[in-house]
Every structure is written in structure tokens, then in C-alpha cells.
NUMAR-626114 format. One record per residue (C-alpha): residue number from 1; x, y, z. Coordinates in pm, 1 decimal, always signed. Example, Ala and Ser with C-alpha at 12.3 -4.5 7.8 and 13.67 -1.06 7.14 Angstrom:
R   n       xx       yy       zz
R   1  +1230.0   -450.0   +780.0
R   2  +1367.0   -106.0   +714.0
This chain:
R   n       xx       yy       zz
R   1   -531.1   +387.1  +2308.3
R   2   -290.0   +123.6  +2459.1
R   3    -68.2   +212.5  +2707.2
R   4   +317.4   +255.8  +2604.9
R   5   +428.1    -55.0  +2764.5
R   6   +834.4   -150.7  +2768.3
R   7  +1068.3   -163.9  +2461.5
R   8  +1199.4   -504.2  +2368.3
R   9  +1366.7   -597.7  +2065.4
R  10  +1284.8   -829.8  +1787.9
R  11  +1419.1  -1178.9  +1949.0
R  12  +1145.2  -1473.2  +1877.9
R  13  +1321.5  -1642.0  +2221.0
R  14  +1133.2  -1481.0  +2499.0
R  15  +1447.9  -1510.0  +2718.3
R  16  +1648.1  -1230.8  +2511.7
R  17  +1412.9   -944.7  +2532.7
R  18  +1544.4   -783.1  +2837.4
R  19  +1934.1   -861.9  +2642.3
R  20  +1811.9   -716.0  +2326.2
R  21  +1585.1   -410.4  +2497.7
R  22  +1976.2   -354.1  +2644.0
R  23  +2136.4   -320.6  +2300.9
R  24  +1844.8   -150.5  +2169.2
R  25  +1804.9   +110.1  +2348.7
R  26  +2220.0   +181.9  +2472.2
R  27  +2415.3    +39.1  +2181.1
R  28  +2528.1   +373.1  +1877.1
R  29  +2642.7   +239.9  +1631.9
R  30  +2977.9   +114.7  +1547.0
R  31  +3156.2   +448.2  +1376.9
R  32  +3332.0   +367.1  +1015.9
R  33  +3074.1   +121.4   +938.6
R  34  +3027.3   +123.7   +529.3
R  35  +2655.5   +150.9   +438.3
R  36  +2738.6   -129.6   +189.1
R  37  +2884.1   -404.1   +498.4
R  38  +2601.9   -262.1   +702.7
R  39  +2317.1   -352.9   +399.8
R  40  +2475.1   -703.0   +382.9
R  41  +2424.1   -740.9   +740.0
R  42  +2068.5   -627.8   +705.7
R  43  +1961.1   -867.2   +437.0
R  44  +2115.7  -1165.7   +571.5
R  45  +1909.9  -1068.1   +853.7
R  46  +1579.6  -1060.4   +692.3
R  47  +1627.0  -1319.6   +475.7
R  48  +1690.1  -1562.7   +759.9
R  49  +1380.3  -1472.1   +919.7
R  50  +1210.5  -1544.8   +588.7
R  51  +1345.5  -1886.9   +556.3
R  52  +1280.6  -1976.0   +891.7
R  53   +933.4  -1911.4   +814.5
R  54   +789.9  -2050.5   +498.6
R  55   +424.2  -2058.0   +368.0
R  56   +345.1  -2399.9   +546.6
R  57    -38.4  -2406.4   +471.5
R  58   -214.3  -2295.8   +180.4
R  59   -359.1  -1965.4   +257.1
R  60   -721.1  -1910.7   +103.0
R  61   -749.1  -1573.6    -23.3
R  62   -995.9  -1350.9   -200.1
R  63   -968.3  -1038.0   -384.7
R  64  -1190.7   -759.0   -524.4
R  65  -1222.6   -558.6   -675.4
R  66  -1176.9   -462.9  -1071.5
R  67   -909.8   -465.8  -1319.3
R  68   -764.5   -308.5  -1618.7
R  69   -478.5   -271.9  -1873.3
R  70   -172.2     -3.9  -1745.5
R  71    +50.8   +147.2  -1991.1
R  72   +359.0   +254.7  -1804.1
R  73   +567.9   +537.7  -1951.4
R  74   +835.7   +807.7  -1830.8
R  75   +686.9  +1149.5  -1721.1
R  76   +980.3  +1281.9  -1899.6
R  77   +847.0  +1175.9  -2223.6
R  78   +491.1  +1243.7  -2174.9
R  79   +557.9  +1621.4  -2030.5
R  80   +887.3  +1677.4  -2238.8
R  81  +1123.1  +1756.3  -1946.0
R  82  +1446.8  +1801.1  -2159.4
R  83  +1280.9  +2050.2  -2430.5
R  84  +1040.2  +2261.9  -2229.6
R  85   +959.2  +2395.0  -1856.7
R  86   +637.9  +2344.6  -1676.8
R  87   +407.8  +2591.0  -1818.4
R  88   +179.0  +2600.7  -1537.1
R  89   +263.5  +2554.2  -1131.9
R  90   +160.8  +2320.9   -908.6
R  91   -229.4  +2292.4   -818.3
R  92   -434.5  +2071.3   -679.2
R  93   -731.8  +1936.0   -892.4
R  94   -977.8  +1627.0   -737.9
R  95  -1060.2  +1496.1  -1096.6
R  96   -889.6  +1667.7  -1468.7
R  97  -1064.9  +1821.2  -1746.1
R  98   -739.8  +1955.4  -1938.7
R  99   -405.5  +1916.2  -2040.4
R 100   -293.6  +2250.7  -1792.9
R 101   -509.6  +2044.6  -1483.2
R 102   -319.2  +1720.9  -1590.8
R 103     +9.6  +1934.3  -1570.2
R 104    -67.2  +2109.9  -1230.1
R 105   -177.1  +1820.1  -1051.4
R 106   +141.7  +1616.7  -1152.9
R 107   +322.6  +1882.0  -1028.6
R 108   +149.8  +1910.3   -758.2
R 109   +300.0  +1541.5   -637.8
R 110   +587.7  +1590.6   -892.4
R 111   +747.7  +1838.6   -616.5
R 112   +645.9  +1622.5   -304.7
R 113   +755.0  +1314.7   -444.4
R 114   +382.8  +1164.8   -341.1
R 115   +189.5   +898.3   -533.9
R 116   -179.0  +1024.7   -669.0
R 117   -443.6   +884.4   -889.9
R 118   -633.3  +1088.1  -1080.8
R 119   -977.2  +1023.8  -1308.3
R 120   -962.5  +1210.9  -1603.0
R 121  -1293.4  +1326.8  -1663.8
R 122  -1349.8  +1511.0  -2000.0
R 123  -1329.1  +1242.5  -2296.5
R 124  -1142.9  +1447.2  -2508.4
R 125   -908.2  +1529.6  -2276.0
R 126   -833.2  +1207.1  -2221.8
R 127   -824.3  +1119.4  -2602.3
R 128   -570.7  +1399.0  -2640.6
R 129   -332.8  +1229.6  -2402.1
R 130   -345.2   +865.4  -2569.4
R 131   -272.6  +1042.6  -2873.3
R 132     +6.2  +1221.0  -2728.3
R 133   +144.6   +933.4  -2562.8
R 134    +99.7   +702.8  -2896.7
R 135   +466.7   +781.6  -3001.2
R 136   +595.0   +630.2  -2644.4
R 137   +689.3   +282.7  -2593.3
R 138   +495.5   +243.3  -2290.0
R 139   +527.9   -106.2  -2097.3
R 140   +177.2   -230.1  -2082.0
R 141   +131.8   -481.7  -1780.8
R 142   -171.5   -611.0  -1555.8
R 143   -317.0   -351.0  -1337.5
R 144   -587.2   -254.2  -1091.0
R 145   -531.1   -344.6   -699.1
R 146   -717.2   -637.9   -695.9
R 147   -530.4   -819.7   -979.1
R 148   -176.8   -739.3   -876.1
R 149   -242.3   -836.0   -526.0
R 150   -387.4  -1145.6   -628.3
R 151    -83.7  -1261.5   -826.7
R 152   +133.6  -1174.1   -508.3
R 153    -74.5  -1389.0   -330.4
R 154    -13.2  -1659.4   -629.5
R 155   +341.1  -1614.4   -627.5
R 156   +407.8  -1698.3   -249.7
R 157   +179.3  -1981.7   -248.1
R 158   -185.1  -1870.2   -167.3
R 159   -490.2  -2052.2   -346.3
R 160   -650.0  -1713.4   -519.1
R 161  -1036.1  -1607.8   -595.4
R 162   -963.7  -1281.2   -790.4
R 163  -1319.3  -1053.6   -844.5
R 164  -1222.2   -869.5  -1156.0
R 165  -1388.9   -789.6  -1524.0
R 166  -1126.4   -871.5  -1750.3
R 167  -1072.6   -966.3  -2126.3
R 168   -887.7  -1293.0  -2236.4
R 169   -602.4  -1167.3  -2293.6
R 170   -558.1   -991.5  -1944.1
R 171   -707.8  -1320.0  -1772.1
R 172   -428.6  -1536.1  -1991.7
R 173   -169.1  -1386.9  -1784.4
R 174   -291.6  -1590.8  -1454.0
R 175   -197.5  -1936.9  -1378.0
R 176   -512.4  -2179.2  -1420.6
R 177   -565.7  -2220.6  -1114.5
R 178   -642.4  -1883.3   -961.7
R 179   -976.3  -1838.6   -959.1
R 180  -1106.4  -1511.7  -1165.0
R 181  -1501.9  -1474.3  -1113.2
R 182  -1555.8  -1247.7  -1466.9
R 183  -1860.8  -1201.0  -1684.2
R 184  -1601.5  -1150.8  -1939.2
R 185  -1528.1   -822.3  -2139.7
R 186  -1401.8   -764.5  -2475.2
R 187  -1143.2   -442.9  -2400.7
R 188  -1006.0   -380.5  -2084.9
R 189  -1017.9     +4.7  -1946.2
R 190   -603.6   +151.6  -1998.0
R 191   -501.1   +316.0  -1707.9
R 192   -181.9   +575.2  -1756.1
R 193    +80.7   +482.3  -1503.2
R 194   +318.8   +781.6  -1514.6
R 195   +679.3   +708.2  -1349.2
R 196   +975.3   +916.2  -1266.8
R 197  +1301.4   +853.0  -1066.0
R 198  +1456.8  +1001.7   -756.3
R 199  +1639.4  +1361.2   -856.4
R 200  +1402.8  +1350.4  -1163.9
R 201  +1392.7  +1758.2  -1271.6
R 202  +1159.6  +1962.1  -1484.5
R 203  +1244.0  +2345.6  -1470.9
R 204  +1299.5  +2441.1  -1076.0
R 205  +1099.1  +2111.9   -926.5
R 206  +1328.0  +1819.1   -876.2
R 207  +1115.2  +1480.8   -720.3
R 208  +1237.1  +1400.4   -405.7
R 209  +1196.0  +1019.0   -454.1
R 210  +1101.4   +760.6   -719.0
R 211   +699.8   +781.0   -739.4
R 212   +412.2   +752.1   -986.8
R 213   +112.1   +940.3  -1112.8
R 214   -172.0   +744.3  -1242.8
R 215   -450.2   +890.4  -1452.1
R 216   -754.6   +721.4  -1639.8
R 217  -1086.3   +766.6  -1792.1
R 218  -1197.8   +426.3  -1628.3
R 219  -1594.8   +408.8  -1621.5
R 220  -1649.0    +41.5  -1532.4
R 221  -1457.1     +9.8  -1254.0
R 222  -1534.3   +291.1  -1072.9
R 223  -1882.8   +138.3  -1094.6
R 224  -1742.4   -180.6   -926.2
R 225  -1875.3   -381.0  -1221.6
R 226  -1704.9   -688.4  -1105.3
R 227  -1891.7   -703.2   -763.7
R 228  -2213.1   -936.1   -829.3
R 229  -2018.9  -1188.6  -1035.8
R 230  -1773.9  -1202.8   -768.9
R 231  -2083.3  -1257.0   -493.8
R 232  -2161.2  -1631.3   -618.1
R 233  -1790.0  -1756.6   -651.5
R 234  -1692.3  -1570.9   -286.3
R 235  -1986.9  -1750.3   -113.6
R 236  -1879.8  -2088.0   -210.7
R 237  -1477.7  -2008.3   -179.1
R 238  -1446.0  -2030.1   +166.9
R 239  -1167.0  -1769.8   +186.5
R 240   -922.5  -1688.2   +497.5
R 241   -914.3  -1350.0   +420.2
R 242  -1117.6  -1120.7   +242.2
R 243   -963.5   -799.3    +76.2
R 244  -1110.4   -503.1    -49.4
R 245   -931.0   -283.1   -277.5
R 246   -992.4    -61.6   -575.8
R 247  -1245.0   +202.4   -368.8
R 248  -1019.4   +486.9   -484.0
R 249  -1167.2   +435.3   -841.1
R 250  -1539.5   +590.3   -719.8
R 251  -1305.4   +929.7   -634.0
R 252  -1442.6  +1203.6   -826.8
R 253  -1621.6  +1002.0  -1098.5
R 254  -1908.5  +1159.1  -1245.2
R 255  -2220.8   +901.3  -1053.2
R 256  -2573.9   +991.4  -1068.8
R 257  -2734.5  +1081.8   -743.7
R 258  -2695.6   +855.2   -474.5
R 259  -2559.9   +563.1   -711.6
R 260  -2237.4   +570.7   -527.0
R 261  -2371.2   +516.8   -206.2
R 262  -2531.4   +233.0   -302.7
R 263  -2272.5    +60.0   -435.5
R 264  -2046.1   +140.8   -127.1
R 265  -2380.4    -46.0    +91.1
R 266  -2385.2   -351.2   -185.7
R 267  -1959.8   -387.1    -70.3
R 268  -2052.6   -292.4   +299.2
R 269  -2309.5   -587.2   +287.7
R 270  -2047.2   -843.7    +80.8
R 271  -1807.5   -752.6   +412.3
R 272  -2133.8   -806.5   +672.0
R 273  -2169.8  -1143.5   +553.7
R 274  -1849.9  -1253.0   +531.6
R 275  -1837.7  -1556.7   +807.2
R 276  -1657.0  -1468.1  +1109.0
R 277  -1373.1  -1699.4  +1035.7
R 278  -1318.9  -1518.7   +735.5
R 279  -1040.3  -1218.3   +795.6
R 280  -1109.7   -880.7   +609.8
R 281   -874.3   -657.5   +490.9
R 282   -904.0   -313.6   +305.0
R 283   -634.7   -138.7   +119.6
R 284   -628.9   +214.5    +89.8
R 285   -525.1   +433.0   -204.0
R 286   -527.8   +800.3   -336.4
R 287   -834.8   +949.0   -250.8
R 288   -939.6  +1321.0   -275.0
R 289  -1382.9  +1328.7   -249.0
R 290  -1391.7  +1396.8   +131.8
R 291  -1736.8  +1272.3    +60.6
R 292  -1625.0   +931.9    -58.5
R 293  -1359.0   +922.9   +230.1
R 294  -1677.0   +987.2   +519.0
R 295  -1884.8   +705.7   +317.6
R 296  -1579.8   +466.0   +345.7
R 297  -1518.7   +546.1   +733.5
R 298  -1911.3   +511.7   +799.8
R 299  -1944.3   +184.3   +548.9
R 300  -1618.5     -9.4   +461.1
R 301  -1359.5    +90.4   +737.0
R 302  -1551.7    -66.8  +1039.3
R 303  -1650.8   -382.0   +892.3
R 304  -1246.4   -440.0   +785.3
R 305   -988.2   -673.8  +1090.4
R 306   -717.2   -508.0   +849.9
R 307   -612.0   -205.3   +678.1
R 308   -322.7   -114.4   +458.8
R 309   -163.8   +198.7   +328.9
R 310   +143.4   +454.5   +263.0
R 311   +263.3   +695.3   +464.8
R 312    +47.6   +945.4   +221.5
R 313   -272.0   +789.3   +263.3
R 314   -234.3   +710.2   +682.4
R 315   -264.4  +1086.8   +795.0
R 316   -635.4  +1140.4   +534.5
R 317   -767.9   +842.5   +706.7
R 318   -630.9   +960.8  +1048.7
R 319   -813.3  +1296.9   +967.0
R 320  -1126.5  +1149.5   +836.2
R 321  -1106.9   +954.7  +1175.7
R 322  -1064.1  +1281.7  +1359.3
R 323  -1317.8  +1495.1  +1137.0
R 324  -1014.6  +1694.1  +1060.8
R 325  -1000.1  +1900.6   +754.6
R 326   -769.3  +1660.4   +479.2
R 327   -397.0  +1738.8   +345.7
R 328   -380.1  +1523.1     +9.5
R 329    +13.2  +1542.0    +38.7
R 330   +221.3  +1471.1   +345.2
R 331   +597.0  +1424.4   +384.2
R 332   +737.7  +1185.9   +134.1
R 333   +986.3  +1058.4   +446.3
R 334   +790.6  +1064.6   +754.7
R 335   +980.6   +998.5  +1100.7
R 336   +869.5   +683.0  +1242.1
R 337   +777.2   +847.6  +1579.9
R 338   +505.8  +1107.2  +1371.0
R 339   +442.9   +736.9  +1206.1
R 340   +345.3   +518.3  +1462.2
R 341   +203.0   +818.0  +1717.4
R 342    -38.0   +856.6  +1391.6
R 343   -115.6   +441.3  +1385.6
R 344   -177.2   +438.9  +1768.1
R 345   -456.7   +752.6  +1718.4
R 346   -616.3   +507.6  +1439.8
R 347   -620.9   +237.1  +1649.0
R 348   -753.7   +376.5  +1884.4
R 349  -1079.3   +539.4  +1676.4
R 350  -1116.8   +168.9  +1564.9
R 351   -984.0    -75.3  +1832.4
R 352  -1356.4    +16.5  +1994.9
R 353  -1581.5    -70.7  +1721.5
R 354  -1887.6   -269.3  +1833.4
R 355  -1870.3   -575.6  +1747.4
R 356  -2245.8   -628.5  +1642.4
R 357  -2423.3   -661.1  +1291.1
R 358  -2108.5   -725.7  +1092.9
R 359  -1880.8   -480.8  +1265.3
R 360  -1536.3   -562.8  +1327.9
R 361  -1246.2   -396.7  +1556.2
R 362   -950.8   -295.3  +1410.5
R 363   -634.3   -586.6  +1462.5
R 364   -383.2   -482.0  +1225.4
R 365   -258.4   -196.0  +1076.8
R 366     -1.0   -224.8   +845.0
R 367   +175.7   +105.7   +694.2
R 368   +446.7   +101.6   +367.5
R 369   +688.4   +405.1   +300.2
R 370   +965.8   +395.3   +135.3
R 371  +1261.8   +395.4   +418.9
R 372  +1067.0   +146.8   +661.4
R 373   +792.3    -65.6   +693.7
R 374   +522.4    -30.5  +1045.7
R 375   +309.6   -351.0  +1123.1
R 376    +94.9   -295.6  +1445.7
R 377   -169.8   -615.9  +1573.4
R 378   -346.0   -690.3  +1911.7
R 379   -199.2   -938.8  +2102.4
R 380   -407.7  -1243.3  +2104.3
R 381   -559.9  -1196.5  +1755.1
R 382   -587.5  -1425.2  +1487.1
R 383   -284.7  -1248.3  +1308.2
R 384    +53.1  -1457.5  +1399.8
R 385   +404.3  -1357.1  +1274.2
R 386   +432.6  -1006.2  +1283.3
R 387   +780.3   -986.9  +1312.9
R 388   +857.5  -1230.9   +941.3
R 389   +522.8  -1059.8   +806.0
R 390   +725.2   -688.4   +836.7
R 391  +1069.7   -862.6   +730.7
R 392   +881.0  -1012.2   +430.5
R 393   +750.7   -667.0   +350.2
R 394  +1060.0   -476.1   +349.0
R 395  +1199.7   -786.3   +156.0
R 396   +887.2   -736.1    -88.2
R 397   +903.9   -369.8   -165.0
R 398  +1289.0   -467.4   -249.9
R 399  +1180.0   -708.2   -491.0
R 400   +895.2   -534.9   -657.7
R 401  +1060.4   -217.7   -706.2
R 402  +1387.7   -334.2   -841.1
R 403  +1175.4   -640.2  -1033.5
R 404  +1419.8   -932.2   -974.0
R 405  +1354.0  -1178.5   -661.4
R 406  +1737.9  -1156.4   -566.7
R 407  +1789.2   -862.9   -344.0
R 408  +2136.2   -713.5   -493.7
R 409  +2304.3   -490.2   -219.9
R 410  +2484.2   -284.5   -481.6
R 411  +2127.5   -137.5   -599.7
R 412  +2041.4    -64.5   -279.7
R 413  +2064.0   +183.3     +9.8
R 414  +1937.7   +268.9   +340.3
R 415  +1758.9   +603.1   +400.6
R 416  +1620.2   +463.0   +744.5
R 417  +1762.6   +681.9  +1061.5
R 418  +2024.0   +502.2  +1251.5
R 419  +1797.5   +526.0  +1517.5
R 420  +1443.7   +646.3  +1617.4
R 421  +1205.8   +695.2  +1872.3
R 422   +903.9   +505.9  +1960.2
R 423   +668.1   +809.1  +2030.0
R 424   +703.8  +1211.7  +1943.1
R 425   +591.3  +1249.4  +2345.7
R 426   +814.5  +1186.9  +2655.0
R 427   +734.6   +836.2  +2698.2
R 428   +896.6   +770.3  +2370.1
R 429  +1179.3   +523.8  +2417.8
R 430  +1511.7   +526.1  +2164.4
R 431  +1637.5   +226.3  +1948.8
R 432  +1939.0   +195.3  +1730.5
R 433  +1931.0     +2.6  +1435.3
R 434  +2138.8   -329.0  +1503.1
R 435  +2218.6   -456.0  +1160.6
R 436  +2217.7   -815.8  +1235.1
R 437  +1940.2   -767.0  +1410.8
R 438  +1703.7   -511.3  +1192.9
R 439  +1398.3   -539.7  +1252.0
R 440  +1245.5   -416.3  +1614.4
R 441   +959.6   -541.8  +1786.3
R 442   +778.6   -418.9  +2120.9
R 443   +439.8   -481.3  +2291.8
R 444   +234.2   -164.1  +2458.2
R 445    -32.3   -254.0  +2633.8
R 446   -243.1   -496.8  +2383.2
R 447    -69.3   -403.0  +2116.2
R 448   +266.4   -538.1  +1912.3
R 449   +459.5   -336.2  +1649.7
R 450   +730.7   -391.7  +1442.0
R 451   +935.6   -213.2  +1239.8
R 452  +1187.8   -353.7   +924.1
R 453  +1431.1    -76.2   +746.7
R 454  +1382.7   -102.2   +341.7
R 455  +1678.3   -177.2   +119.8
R 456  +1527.7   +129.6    -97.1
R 457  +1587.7    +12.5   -478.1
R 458  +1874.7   +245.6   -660.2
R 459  +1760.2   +140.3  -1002.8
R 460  +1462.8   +163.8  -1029.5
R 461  +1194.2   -101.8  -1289.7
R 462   +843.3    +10.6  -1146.0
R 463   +694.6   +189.0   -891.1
R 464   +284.8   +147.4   -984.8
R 465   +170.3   -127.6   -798.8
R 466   +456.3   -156.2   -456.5
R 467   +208.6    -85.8   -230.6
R 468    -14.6   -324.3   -359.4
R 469   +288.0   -616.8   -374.8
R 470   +400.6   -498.6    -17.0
R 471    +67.2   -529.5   +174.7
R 472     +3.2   -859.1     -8.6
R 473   +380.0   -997.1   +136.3
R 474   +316.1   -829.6   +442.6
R 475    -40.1  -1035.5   +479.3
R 476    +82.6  -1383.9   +372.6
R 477   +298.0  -1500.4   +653.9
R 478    +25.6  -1352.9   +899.4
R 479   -268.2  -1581.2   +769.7
């Protein structure tokens, strides 16, 4: 692990870091401030770093893997919060085979305010909640990983190889020029996106922020069905970065013996040959099969330059790392110290991967909650901008969350601590949160991090698919 080297603060002109490490680290706050002049000052902040660093290349990206139709609808219509109480409490279940599992496993993140994914794996089960759900007007968009990161990518100006199955009418939604390597399918598999607000309530559990459950009887994608079409077009695409995204669709699903494994190898070999000059990155998501987490940390994680994830998913990884035993909810604000103490320990598990028969060392580690966003690179890598990567991030989640590009101060807030420390242990330094000066960035050893506060949406258009938006902005400007 990198050595804690000397706080500075996010200045690009190397002459103000000792002036801004001063302010940083001795400068409270002003007292009487109003959270709503002290938001204003934030934005104009990050949007000035964002327009002093447009897209000036065309970024080449590719993305895998899988797709599908989601159906978004209110938990409070699908489990009838006004006219009845939870029936059953809150229990953890890896995979559902009932309406009471469906109902104790959303209460099981209900109460922690966590996002989870969840395969659904008796039919009728499954049947019985479309049915119920019928009578909803659900909000059916584009979903899967790959396909919502890809038309991030779009949007800010990448050239886009997407590696999905899709039907014509999901494919119709892309522009014509993004790339979508399909054999071409005739339905797409619905996935359940289940969404309630901050303060939501059924019976004695109020959620302690805005989240999601997602549920589905998928059985193509958690196959990877989209991978061999997407071989040919990737080979000839020439891509600047590679991601890999949609693993958490093999959790818990019902493969033959050994058939997952394989399929994890046929990814693990994609990644291998992927040219050097090619950039991998692999997103994380809700997973519960310690099984499928050990094959991804032996298989997929060391062959990645990049990973992404929430605050949820970074301490499973960090205890897969650590061949700890696995805690599938975590706290739904983690302090940034507990936060980046957590990103060093990964870092340092995969900073020393050999670098031989495909292998790659870990160079960036990017981590989404909601209050802040946590970019960490080596210095010297091939990743540039981390400082406008983590402001277009914050700017991102924003954006995504509230679904309008214009970020509106008076639907926002900041739950972000005035200040925070740089490490839970004694070498921990402390910074104050300058609002015309937000985001804070410091080098330790080999290593930079930054950190942006979130303008945390108030009201609230969509939650299924932030994380996915956020590490896609977060990547761009760092191509």
C-alpha cells in the first residue's frame, strides 16, 4: 500500500498546492452560511471544471455485456404500503422462490436503504408478480449495464461498440451509429426495477435514502448470450477501453455443473486478448454467490486496469480480497475515511498483480455513493484528469437521478460532512469543504485521489441505472 504522502488541494496550477493544502486543512467554515448559497457555490465550481475540459477526441469505447427491457414501478404499489404492513421481516435470501422471500429480501435493503438484485428463480413465482404488477403503470425503459453505459458513453461524445442481444425495438432506441453486435432476438427478458424515495415507510421500516430493488427471471443473460457475437465486432473495433459489466446476472442462477465457470474463462480470455493499448474496466454490481464472487477475483478482477462500484459493493470485494467472510449490506452513508482506508486495502491486493499472460495491475478505482464521489489512479498511468473525471461524476449522478441535464439547486442538497479525514488511523489529515473550491485532490505515495461532494437529487425520477451513468461520466474525461 502507498505511503500517506502530504495533503494538497484540488488546484490544476502546481504553484497553489501548498496555498490550498493551507485552506484545506485550517480554514472551518464560514458560520451562517445557507446550504442553498453554499450549493450555488459548489456547482459553479464543478461546472467550470467541466467546461474547461471538454471531450476533445473521440473516445473509442466498448461495452458488454447483455441487455433487456426494465419496467420501473413504485414499491409502494407493488407491496401496498398504504393498505397493509409487511407481513414477514426482513431476511436475507441469495435467489427467490416466493412472494414471502420476495417480501423479506426487499426488506431486507428496504430498512438499509441498499441497492440489491435479485433472480427470481421459481417460474411461477415470477409469473405471479407480472400479474400482480399488470394493474401498475410501470415506466418501461432500456436496461442491463452494458446498454445504459453505452448510451452515456453516446451522450458525451464516445464512438460506442455495445455487446448486447436485443430485439428491434430495444435496438431502435440507439442512434445509428453506435455499434450493437446482436444475433437479434424477438422478446427482450423484463427486468422489475422496484423504486422508493428517501423517508419512504411501510409499517415500522422507513428507507433511509432513495434506492432500488431489482428482480428478474432473466435466463439469457445470465448465460452471457451476447458474448461470441460480440467477439468478431470487438476484434476489429479497436476500442480504448474495454468494459465488462453485467457479471452480477450469473448470481444464483440455476447453471449446470461447471457451465458457469466456463463462461467466466470464455470473458477471462475476451479480457487476455484484449491488446495492451486497449484499457479494461469492470463494473461491479449486487452479488450474493460467494462462489461467483471467488471465480470473479481469480478470473475477471486481475485482468481489469479499472474497477467501479458503490459504497455497498466496495467492502464484498474488499472481503473477497481479504478471504473475509461477506456482509451483503453495509452503511448506506459511509464516512469517507472508512471509504478510502477500504480503496487503499484494494489497491493494495491488486496494485501487485503480475503483469504476465494477460494480467493487469490495478490503476483506478473509482467508488459512487450517494453524498460523494472517490476516484483513486497511479500516478503516471494512462488515466489523465482525475480531478474533472470526479467533478463530472458528481455532476452525472446529479443529472441521472433528477433526469434533466440542468443541475437545479432548489432540488438539491448536500449530505457530504463539512469536513473529513483522509484516513480512520493517525496519519489521517483533515480537510474542510471550500465551496468554491469542492472538490479535493492529494497524491500518497504513487497514488492520486480525489474526492467531489454530490448535489444529492430532492426529487427524485430514477434511481436503477446511477451507478451505471456515474462510472460511465466518471470514465470519459479520463480516456
Amino acid at each position: 500500500m502507498a505511503l500517506k504522502g502530504p495533503l494538497s488541494w484540488g488546484s490544476v496550477i502546481s504553484v497553489m498546492v501548498a496555498v490550498g493544502y493551507y485552506w484545506w486543512s485550517s480554514h472551518d467554515p464560514a458560520p451562517g452560511n445557507s446550504q442553498g448559497e453554499a450549493l450555488k457555490k459548489i456547482l459553479q465550481s464543478l461546472l467550470k471544471i467541466e467546461e474547461k475540459n471538454p471531450l476533445d477526441h473521440t473516445p473509442r469505447v466498448a461495452v458488454g455485456y447483455g441487455g433487456c427491457l426494465d419496467v420501473v414501478v413504485d414499491a409502494s404499489d407493488v407491496f401496498n404500503f398504504t393498505d397493509r404492513d409487511p407481513v414477514w421481516l426482513p431476511k436475507h435470501h441469495g435467489s427467490i422462490q416466493s412472494w414471502k422471500e420476495l417480501e423479506e429480501v426487499f426488506l431486507y435493503f428496504f430498512q438499509h436503504g441498499a441497492a440489491g438484485e435479485r433472480f427470481v428463480a421459481n417460474s411461477t413465482t415470477w409469473q405471479e408478480v407480472l400479474m400482480a404488477v399488470e394493474r401498475i403503470k410501470g415506466r418501461e425503459t432500456i436496461g442491463g449495464n452494458a446498454p445504459v453505459m453505452a448510451a452515456r458513453f453516446r451522450k458525451e461524445g464516445c464512438q460506442v461498440l455495445l455487446g448486447a442481444e436485443l430485439s428491434a425495438k430495444l435496438r431502435a432506441n440507439f442512434p445509428a451509429d453506435v455499434k450493437i453486435s446482436s444475433s437479434g432476438r424477438e422478446e427482450d427478458d423484463v427486468h422489475l426495477i422496484i423504486e422508493y424515495p428517501f423517508a419512504d415507510t411501510w409499517g415500522k421500516y422507513v428507507a433511509p435514502r432513495a434506492n432500488r430493488f431489482i428482480i428478474h427471471s432473466d435466463r439469457q443473460n445470465p448465460k452471457v448470450s451476447a458474448l461470441e457475437p460480440f467477439h468478431a465486432a470487438l476484434e476489429s473495433f479497436t476500442a480504448d477501453v474495454f468494459i465488462v459489466s453485467g457479471l452480477q446476472m450469473m448470481d444464483n442462477f440455476p447453471f449446470p455443473e461447471g457451465e458457469r465457470v466456463e463462461r467466466i474463462i470464455k470473458i477471462r480470455e475476451q479480457m487476455r486478448n484484449t491488446s495492451a493499448g486497449t484499457r479494461v474496466h469492470f463494473e461491479m454490481a449486487s452479488f450474493t454467490d460467494e462462489n461467483l464472487l471467488r471465480d470473479l477475483a481469480q478470473h475477471i478482477i486481475p485482468y481489469a486496469d479499472s474497477l467501479g462500484m458503490n459504497e455497498q459493493e466496495l467492502p464484498i470485494l474488499f472481503a473477497v480480497l481479504a478471504k473475509e467472510d461477506l456482509a451483503f449490506v453495509s452503511d448506506a452513508y459511509p464516512r469517507i475515511a472508512n471509504t478510502l482506508d477500504t480503496m487503499r486495502q484494494v489497491f493494495g491486493f491488486l496494485q501487485g498483480t503480475e503483469e504476465v499472460e494477460g494480467r493487469r495491475k490495478l490503476t483506478r478505482l473509482h467508488v459512487h455513493t450517494l453524498a460523494f464521489q472517490a476516484i483513486m489512479v497511479s500516478k503516471g498511468s494512462a488515466w489523465k484528469n482525475t480531478m474533472a473525471a470526479t467533478a463530472k461524476a458528481s455532476l452525472t449522478a446529479n443529472r441521472h437521478v433528477c433526469g434533466s441535464e440542468e443541475v437545479d439547486v432548489g432540488k438539491a442538497k448536500l449530505i457530504m460532512d463539512e469536513s473529513f479525514t483522509t484516513s480512520g488511523d493517525e496519519t489521517g489529515s483533515k480537510v474542510y469543504l471550500d465551496e468554491e473550491h469542492p472538490i479535493a485532490c492529494w497524491d500518497e505515495g504513487d497514488l492520486e485521489i480525489c474526492i467531489a461532494p454530490v448535489l444529492v437529487c430532492t426529487e427524485v425520477r430514477q434511481t436503477a441505472g446511477g451507478g451505471d451513468n456515474i462510472s460511465a461520466g466518471g470514465l470519459v474525461l479520463q480516456i
